[in-house]
LODREN-929767 format. One record per residue: residue number from 0; residue in three letters; x, y, z of N, C-alpha, C in turn. Coordinates in steps of 0.001 Angstrom, whole numbers. Each point is the difference from the previous one (the first is absolute). Last residue first. Example, Ala and Ser with C-alpha at 12.3 -4.5 7.8 and 13.67 -1.06 7.14 Angstrom:
SITE  pos  code       nu       nv       nw      cau      cav      caw       cu       cv       cw
SITE    1   SER    12850    -2250     7080      820     1190       60     -770     1090      730
SITE    0   ALA      290    -5720      -70     -890     1190        0      900     1200        0
This chain:
SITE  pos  code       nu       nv       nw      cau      cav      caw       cu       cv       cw
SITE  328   UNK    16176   -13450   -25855     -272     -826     1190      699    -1500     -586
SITE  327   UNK      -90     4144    -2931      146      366      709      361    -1391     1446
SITE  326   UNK    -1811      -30    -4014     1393     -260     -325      469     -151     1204
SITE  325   UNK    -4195      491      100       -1    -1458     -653     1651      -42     -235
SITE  324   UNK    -2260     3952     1195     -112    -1034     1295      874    -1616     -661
SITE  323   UNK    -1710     3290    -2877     1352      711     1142      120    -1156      892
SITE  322   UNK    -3697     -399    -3161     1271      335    -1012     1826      532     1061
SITE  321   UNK    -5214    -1003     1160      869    -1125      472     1285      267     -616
SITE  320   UNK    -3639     3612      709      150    -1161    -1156      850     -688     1023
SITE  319   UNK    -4839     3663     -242      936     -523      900      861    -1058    -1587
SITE  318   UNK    -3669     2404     -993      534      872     1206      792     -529      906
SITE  317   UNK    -2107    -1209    -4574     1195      474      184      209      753     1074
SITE  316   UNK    -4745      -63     -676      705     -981    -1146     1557      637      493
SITE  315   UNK    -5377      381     3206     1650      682     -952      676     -738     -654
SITE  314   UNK    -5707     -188     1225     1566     -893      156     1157      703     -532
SITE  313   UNK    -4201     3189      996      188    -1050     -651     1281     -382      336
SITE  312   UNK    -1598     3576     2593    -1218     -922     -914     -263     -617    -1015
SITE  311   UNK     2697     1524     4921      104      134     -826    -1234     -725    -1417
SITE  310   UNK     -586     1576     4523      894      477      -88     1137      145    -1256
SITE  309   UNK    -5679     -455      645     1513     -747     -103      799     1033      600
SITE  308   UNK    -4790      923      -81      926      824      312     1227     -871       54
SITE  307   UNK    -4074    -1493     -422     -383      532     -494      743     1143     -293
SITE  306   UNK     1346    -4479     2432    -1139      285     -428     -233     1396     -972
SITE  305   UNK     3833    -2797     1277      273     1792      560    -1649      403     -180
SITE  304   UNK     3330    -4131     -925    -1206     -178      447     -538     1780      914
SITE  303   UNK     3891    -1177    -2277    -1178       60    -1298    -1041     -370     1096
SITE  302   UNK     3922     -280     2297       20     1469     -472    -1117      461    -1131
SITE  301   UNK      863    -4657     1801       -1     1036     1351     -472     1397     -969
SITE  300   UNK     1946    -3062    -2944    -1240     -188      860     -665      549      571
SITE  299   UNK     4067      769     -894     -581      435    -1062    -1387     -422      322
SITE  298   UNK     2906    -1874     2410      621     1592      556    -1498      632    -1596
SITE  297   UNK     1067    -4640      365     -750      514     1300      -60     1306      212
SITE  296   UNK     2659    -1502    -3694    -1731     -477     -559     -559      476     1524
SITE  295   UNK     4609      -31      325       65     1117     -431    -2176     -484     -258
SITE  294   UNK     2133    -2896     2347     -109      962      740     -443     1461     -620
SITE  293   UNK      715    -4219    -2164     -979      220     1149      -57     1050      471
SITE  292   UNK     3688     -742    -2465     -955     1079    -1205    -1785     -227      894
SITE  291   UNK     5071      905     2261     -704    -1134     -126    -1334      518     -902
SITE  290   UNK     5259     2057       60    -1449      565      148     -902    -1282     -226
SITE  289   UNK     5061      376     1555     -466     -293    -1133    -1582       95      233
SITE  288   UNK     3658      306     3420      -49     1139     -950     -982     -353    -1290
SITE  287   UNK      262    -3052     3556     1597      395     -472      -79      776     -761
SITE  286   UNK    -2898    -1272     4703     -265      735    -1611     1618      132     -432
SITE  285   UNK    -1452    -1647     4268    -1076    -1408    -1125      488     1010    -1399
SITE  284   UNK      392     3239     4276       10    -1521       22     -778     -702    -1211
SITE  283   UNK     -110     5162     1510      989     -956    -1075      -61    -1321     -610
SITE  282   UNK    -2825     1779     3782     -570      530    -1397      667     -562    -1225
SITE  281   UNK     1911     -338     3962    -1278     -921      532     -579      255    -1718
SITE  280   UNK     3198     2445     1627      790    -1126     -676     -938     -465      413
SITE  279   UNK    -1346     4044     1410      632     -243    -1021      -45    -1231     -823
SITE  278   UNK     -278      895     4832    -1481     -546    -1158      580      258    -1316
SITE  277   UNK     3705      753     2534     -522    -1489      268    -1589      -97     -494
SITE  276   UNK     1913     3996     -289      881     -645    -1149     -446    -1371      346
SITE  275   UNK    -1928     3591     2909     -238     -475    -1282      292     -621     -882
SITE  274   UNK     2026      369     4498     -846     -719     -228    -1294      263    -1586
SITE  273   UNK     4023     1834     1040      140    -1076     -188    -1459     -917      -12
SITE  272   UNK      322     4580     -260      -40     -253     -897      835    -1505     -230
SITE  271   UNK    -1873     2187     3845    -1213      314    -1037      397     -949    -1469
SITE  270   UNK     3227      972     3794     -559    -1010      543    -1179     -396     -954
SITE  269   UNK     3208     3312     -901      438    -1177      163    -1150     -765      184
SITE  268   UNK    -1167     4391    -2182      825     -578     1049      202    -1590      -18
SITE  267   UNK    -1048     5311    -3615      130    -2317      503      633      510     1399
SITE  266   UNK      -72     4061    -2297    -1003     -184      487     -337    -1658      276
SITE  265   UNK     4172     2637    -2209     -387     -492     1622    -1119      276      722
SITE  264   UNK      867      599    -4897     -776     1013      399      144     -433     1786
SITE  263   UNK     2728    -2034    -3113      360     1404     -484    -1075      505      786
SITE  262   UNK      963    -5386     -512     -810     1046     1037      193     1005      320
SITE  261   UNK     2644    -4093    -1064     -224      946    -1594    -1144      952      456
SITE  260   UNK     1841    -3051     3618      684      959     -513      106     1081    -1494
SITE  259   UNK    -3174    -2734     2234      333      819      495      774      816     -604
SITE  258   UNK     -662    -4095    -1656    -1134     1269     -173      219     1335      360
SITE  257   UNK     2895    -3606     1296      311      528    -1257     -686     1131     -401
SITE  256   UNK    -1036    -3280     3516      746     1055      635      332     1292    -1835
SITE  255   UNK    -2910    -3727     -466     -834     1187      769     1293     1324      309
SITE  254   UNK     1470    -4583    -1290     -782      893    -1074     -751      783      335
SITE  253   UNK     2147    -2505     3286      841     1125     -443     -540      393    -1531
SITE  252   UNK    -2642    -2731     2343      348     1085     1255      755     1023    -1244
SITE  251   UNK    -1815    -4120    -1876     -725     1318      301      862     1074      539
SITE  250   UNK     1324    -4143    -2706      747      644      996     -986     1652      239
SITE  249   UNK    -1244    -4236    -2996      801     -551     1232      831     1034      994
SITE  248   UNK    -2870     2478    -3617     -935    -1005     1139      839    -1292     1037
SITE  247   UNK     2241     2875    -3382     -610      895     1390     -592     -549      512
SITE  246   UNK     1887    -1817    -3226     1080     -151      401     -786     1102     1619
SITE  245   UNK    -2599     -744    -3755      376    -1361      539     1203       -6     1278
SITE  244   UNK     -883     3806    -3451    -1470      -98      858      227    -1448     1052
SITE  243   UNK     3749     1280    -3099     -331      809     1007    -1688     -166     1617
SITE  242   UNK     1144    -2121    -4543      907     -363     1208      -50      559     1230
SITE  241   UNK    -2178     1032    -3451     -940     -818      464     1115     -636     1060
SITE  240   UNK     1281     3482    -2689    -1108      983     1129     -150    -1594      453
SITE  239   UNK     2573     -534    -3419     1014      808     1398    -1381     -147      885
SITE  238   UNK    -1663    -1427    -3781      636    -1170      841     1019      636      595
SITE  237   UNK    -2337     3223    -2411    -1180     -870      698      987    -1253      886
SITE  236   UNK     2599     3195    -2555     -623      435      961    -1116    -1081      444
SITE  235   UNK     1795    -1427    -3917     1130      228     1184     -604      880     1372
SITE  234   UNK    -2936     -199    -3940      982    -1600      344      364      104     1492
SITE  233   UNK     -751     4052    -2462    -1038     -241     1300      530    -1611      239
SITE  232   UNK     2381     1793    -3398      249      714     1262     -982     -353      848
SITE  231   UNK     -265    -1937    -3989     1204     -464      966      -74      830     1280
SITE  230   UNK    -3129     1259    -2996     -310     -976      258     1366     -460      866
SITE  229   UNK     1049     3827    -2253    -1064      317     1339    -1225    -1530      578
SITE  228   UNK     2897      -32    -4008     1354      278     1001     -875      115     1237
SITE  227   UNK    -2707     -588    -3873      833    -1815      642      957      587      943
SITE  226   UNK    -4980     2291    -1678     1782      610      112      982    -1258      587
SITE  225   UNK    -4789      497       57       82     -322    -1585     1487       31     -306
SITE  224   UNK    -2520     1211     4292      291    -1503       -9      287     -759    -1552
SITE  223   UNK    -1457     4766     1656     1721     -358      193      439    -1579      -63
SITE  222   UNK    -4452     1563     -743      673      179    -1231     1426     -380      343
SITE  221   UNK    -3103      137     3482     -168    -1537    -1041      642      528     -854
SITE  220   UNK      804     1780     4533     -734       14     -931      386     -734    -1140
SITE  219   UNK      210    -1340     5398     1153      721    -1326    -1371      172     -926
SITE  218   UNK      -71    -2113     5227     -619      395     -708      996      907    -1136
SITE  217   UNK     -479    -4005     4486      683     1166     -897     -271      351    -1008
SITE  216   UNK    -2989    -1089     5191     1137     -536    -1707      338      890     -688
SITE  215   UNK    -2822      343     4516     1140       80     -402     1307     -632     -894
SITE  214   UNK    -5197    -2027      924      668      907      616     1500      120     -105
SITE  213   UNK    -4728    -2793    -1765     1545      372      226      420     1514      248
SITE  212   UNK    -5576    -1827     1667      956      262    -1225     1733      498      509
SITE  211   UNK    -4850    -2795     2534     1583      627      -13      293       89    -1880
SITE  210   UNK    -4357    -1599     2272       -3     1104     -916     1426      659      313
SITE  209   UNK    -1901    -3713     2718      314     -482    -1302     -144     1207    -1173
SITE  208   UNK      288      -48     4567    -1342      269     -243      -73     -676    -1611
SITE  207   UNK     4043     -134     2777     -965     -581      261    -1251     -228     -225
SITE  206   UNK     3381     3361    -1504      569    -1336     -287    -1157    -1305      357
SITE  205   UNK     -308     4564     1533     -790     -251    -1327      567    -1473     -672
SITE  204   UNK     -457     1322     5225      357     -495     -898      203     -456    -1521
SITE  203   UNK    -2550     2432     5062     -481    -1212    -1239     1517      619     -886
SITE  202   UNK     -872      569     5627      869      197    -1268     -619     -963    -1221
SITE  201   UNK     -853     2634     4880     -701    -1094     -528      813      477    -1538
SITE  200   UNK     1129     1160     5501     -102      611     -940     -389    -1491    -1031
SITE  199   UNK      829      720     4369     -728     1059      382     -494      168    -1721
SITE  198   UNK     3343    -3152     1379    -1514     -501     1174    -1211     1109     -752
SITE  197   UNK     4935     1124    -1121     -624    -1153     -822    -1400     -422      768
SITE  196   UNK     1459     4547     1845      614    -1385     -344     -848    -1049    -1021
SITE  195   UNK     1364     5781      639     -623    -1009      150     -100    -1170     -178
SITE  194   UNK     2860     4032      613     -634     -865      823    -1164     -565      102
SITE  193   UNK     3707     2226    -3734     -439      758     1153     -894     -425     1211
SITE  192   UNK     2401    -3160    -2466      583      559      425     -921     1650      800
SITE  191   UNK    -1827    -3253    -2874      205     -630     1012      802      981     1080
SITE  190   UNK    -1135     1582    -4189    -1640      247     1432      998    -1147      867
SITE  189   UNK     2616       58    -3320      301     1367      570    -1451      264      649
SITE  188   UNK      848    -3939    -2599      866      -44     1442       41     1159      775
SITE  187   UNK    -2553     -421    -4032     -397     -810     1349      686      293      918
SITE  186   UNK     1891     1543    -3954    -1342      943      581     -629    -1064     1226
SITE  185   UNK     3318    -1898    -2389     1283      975      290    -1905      614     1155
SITE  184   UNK      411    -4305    -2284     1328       52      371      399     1812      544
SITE  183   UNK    -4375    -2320    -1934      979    -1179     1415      519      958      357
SITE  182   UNK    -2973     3471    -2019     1100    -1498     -473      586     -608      896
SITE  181   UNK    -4876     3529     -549     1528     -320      524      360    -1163     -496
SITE  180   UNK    -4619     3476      182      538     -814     -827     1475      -65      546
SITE  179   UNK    -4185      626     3240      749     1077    -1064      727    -1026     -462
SITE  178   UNK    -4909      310     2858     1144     -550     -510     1034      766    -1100
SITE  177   UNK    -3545     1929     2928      158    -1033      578     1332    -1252     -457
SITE  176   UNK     -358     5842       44      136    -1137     -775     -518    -1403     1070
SITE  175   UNK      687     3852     1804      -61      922     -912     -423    -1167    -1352
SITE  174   UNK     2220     -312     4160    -1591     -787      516     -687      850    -1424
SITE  173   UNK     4503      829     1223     -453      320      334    -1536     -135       71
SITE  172   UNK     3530    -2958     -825      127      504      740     -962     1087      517
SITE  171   UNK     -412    -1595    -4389     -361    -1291     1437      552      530     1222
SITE  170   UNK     1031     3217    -3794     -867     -329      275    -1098     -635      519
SITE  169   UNK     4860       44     -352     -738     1445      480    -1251     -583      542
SITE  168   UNK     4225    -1964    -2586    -1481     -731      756     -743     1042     1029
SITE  167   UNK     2985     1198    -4842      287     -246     1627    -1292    -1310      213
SITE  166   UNK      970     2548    -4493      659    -1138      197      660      -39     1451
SITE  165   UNK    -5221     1804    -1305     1696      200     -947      789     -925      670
SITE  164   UNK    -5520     -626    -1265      971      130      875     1851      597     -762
SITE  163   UNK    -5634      763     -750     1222     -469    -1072     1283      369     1120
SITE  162   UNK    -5147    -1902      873      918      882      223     1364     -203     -710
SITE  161   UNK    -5209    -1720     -657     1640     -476       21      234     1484      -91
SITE  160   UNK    -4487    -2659     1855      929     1098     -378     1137     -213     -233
SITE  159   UNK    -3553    -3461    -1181      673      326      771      490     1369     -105
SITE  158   UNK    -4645    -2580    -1380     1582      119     -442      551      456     1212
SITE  157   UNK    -4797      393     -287      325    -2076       93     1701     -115     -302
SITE  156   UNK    -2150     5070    -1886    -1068    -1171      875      801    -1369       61
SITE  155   UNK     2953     3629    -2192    -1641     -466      -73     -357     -765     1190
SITE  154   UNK     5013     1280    -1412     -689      875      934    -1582     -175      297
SITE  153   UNK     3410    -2329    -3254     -203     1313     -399    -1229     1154     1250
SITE  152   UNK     1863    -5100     -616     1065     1303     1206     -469     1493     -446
SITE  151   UNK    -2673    -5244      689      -21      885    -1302     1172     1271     1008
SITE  150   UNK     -862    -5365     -340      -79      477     1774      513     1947    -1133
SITE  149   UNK      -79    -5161    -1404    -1343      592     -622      241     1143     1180
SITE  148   UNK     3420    -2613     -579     -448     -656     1229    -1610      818     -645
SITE  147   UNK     3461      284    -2591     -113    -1449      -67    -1449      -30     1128
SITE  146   UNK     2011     4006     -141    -1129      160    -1741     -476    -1675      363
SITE  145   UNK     3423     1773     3028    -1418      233      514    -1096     -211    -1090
SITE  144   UNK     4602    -1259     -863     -576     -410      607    -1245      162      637
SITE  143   UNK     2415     2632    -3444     -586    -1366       85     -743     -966      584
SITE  142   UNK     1996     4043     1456     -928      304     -981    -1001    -1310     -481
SITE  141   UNK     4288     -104     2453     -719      258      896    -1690      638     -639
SITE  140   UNK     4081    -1011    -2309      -24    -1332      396    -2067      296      842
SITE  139   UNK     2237     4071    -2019     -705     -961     -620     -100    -1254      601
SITE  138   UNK     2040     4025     1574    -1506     -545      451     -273     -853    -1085
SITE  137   UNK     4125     1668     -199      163     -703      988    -1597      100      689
SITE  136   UNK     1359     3153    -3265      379    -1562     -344     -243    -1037      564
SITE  135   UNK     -344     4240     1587     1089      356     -609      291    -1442     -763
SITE  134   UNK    -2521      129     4838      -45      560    -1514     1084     -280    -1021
SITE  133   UNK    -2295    -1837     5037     1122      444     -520     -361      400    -1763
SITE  132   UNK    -3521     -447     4316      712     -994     -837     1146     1173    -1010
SITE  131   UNK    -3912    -1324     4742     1415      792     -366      390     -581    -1280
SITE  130   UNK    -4897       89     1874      681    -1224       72     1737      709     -886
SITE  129   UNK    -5220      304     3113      925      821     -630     1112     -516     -487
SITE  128   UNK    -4971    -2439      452      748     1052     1158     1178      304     -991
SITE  127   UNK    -4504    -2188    -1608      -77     1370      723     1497       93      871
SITE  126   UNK      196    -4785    -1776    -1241     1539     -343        4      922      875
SITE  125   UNK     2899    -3729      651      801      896     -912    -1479     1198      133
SITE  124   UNK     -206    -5084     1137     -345     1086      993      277     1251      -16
SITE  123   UNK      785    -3955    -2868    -1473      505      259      119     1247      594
SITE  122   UNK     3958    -1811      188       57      755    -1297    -1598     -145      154
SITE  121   UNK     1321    -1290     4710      481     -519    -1571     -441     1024     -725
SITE  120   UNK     -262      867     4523      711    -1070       53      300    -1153    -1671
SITE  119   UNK    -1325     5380     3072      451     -933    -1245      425    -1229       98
SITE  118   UNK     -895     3350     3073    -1185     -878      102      262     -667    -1417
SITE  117   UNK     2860     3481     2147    -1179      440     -682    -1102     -785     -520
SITE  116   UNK     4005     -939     3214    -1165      630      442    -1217      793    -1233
SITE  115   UNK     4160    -2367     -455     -983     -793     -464    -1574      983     1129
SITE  114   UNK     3419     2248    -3671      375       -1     1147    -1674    -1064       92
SITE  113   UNK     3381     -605    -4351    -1305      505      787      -75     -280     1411
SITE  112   UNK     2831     -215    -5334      267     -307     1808     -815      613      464
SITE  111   UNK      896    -2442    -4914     -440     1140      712        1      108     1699
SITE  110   UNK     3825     -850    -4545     -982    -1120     1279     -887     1611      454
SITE  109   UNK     4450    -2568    -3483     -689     1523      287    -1368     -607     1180
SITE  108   UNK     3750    -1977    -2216      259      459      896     -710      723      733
SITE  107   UNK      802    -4238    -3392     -561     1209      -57       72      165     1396
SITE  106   UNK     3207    -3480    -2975    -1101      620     1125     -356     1332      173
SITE  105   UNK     4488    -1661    -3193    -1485    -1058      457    -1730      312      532
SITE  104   UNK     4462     3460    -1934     -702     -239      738     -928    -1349      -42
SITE  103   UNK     3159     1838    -3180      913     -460     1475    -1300     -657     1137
SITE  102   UNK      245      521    -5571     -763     -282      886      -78     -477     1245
SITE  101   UNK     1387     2078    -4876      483     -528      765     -731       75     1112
SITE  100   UNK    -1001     2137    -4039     1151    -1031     -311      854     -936      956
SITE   99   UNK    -4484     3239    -2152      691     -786     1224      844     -688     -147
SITE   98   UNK    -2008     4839    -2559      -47    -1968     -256      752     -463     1514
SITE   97   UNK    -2678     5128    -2333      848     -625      943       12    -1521      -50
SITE   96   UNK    -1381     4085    -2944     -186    -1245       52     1180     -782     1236
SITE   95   UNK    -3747     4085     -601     1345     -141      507      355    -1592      273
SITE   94   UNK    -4388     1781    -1017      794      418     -991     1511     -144      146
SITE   93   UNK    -3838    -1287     1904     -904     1422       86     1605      341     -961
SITE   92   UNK     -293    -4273     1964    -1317      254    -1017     -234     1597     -737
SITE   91   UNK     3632    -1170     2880      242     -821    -1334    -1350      -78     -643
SITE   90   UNK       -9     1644     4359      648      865     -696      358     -780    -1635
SITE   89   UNK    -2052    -2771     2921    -1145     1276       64      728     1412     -766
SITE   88   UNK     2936    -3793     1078     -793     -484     -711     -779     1076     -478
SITE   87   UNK     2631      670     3842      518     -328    -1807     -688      -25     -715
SITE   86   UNK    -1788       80     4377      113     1271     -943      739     -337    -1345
SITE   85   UNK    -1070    -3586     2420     -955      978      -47      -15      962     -858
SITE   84   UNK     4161    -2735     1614     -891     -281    -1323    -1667      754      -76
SITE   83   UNK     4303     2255     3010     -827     -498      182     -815     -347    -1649
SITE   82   UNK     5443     1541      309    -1479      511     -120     -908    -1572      581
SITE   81   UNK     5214     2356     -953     -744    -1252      784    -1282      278      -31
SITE   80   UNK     3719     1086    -4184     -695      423     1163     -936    -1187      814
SITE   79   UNK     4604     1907    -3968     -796    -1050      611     -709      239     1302
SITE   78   UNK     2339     3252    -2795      225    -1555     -594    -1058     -979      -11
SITE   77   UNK     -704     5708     1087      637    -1457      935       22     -871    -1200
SITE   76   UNK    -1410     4590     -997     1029      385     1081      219    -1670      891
SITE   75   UNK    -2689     1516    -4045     1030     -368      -88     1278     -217      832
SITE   74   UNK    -5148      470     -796      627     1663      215     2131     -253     -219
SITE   73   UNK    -3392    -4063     1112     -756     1021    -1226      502     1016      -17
SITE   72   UNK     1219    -1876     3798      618     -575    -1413     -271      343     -948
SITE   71   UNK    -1632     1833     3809     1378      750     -121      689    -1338    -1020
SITE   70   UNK    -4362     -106      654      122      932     -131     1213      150     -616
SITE   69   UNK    -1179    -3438     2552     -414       34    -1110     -383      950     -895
SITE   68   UNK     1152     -287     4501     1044     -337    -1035     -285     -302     -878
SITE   67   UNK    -1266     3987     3348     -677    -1497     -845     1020     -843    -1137
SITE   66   UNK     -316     3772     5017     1196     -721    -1295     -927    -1331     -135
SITE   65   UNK     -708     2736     3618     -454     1197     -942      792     -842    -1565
SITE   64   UNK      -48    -1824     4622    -1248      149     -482     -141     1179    -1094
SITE   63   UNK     4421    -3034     -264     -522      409     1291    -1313      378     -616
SITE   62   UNK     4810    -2388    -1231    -1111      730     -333     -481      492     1091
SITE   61   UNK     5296    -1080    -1427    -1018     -364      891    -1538     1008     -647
SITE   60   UNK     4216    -2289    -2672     -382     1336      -97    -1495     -711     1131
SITE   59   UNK     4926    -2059    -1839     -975     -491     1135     -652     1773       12
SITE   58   UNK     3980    -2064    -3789     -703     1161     1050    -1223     -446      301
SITE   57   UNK     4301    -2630    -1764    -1275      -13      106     -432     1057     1182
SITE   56   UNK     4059    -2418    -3593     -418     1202     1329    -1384      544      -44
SITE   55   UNK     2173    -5064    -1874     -535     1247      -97      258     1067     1187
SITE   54   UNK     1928    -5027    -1529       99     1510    -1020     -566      870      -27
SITE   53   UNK        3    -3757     3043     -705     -475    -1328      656     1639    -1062
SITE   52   UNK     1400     -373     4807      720    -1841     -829    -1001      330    -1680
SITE   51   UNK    -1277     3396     3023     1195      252     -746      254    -1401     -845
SITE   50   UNK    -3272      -90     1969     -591      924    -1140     1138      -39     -213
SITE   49   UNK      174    -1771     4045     -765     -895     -947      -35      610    -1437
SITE   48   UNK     1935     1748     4730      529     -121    -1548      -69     -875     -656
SITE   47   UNK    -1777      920     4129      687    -1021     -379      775     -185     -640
SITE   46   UNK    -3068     3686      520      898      105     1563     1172     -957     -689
SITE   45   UNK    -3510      443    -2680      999     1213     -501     1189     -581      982
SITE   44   UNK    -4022    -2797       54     1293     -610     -851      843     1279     -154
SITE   43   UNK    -3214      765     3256     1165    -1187      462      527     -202    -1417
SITE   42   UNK    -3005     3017     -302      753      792      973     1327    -1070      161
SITE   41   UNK    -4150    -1763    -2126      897      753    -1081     1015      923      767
SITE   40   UNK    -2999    -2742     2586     1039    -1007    -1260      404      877     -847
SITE   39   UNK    -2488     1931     3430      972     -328      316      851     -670     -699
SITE   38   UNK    -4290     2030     -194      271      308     -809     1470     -418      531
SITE   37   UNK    -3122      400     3231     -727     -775     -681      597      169    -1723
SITE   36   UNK     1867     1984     4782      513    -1715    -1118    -1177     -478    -1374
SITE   35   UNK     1167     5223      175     -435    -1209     1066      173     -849     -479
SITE   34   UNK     -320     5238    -2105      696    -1185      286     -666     -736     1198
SITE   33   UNK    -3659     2204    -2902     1546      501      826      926    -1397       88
SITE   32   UNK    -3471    -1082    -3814     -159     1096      867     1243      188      753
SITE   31   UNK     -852    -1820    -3746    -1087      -18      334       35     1115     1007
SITE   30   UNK     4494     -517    -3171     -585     -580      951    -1683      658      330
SITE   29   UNK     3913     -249    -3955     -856     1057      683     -462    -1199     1093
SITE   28   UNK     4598     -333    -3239    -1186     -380      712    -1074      822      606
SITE   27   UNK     4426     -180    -4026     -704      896     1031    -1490     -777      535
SITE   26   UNK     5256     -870    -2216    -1051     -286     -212     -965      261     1158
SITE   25   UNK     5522     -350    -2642    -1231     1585      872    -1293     -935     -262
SITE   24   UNK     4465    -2948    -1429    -1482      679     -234     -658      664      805
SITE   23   UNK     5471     -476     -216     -822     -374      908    -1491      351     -671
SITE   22   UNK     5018     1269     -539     -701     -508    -1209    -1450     -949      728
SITE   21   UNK     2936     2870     2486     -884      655    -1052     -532     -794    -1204
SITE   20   UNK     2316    -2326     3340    -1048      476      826     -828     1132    -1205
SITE   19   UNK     4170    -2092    -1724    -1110     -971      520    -1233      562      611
SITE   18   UNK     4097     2195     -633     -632      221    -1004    -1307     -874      220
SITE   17   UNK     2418       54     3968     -556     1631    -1022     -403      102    -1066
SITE   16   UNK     2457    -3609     1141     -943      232      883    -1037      948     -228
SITE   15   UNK     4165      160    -1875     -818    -1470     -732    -1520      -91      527
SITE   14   UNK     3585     3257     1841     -812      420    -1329     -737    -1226     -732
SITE   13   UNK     2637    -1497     4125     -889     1108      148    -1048     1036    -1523
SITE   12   UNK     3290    -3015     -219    -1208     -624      820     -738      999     -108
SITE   11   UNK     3931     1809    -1390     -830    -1126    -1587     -971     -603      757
SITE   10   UNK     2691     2436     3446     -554      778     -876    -1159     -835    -1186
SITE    9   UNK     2677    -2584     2533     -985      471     1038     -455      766     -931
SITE    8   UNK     3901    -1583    -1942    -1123     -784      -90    -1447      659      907
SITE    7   UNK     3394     2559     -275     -374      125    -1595     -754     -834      290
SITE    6   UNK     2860        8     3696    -1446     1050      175     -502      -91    -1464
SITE    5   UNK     2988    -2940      554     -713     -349     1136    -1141      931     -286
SITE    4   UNK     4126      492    -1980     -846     -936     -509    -1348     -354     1086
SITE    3   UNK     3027     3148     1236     -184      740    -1091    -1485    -1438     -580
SITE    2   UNK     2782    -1259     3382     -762      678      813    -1058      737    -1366
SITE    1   UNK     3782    -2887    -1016     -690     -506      126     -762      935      893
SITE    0   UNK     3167     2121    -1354     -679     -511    -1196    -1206     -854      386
């Protein structure tokens, strides 16, 4: 009898359990791009079962160079997406109302890297030579900036060539480029790694140049923000994910190791992707998820100064709120 009682209770756990996990909110992330640490606070609260303690099951959907997530929300296929404020924004002009609701990233990441044998030694020196830059959204910081500096990309007299780099360092390698566009944390390290050294190479800093715009925030469309069940649900996801994001920067190594292990294409390695998770949490640092509205007026700034070609060409109304963050943190 008492063996009989024993298993009815294990059984009633067990189906209690079971019911619990299906009663779990499905809630779908797109990511910027492939897996890596640079997307580790949402790998660590699945690993942690941060999402679980909050009531969700949360699908982690990796991107890559053929995946705009600003696409695949407009199309219905993510909840919630990581997107560069550039493009948000530049897509929220053109019709896709994307809003911010959370704001893992502090620091800008992005940087130009130039070999110094090409005689560059500041953003003057940009005229006439070839200069790598990323697409797909991801030239607007870099749009801007040459509009700030009066330095023209449309190919004329006194501008620069811009080569529409893809997502290697090819092109400084092969002398094909003098400078190509990279982030602390992942494209530098890979001219370091094929052999060339910091001595050999001249880095401006858009953070430094004072034309850094936010990088990798979270992004929902503004109607789902009329729905109070899909307001909770991001609640709870933004303070799993921010745990998450906190809990990777006191523990790089094994928030990298995790990466790994959500790494379906075993194209990470160890050594690439600890030490990205440590520029990483450099970017993290100072941010509890809540979007600084400095930071947001610098990012809009930056982006109306596009001379004759903005990126965007007027102030956006409602592209970011505090409405998540505020329960949330």
């Amino acid at each position: 009898m008492k063996k009989t009682l024993t298993t009815l209770l294990a059984l009633a756990a067990s189906l209690a359990m079971g019911t619990a996990a299906s009663a779990a909110d499905k809630l779908t992330l797109q990511l910027k791009w492939v897996t890596q640490a640079q997307f580790a606070g949402y790998f660590v609260a699945a690993d942690q079962g941060f999402y679980a303690e909050e009531g969700l099951d949360v699908t982690i959907k990796p991107g890559g160079p053929d995946i705009s997530p600003v696409q695949v929300i407009a199309g219905g296929g993510a909840d919630v997406v990581i997107d560069w404020m550039p493009s948000a924004l530049a897509s929220r002009e053109r019709g896709v109302n994307l809003v911010n609701i959370a704001q893992p990233f502090k620091s800008s990441g992005m940087m130009l890297t130039c070999r110094k044998d090409s005689g560059i030694k500041s953003p003057a020196d940009f005229r006439g030579k070839t200069l790598g830059v990323w697409f797909f959204g991801n030239e607007y910081p870099f749009l801007s900036w040459m509009s700030q500096l009066d330095i023209p990309t449309d190919g004329s007299g006194g501008g620069v060539n811009v080569l529409k780099q893809g997502f290697n360092v090819d092109p400084i390698l092969q002398k094909q480029a003098e400078c190509v566009s990279t982030m602390t944390y992942n494209e530098y390290w890979q001219i370091i790694d094929a052999g060339l050294t910091p001595d050999e190479l001249v880095v401006f800093k858009y953070q430094d140049q004072g034309v850094a715009t936010l990088e990798d925030g979270l992004y929902v469309l503004e109607d789902r923000l009329k729905d109070a069940a899909f307001q909770d649900k991001m609640v709870r996801f933004v303070r799993a994910s921010m745990k998450g994001w906190k809990w990777a920067e006191s523990n790089p190594d094994a928030a990298a190791d995790i990466v790994l292990d959500n790494d379906a294409s075993g194209a990470q390695t160890e050594k690439h992707q600890r030490r990205m998770m440590r520029e990483i949490a450099k970017l993290t640092a100072g941010s509890n998820g809540a979007l600084a509205p400095a930071d947001y007026e610098r990012t809009v700034a930056t982006l109306m100064k596009g001379g004759s070609d903005p990126v965007i060409t007027k102030k956006p109304s409602g592209a970011w709120t505090h409405m998540i963050t505020d329960k949330a943190l």
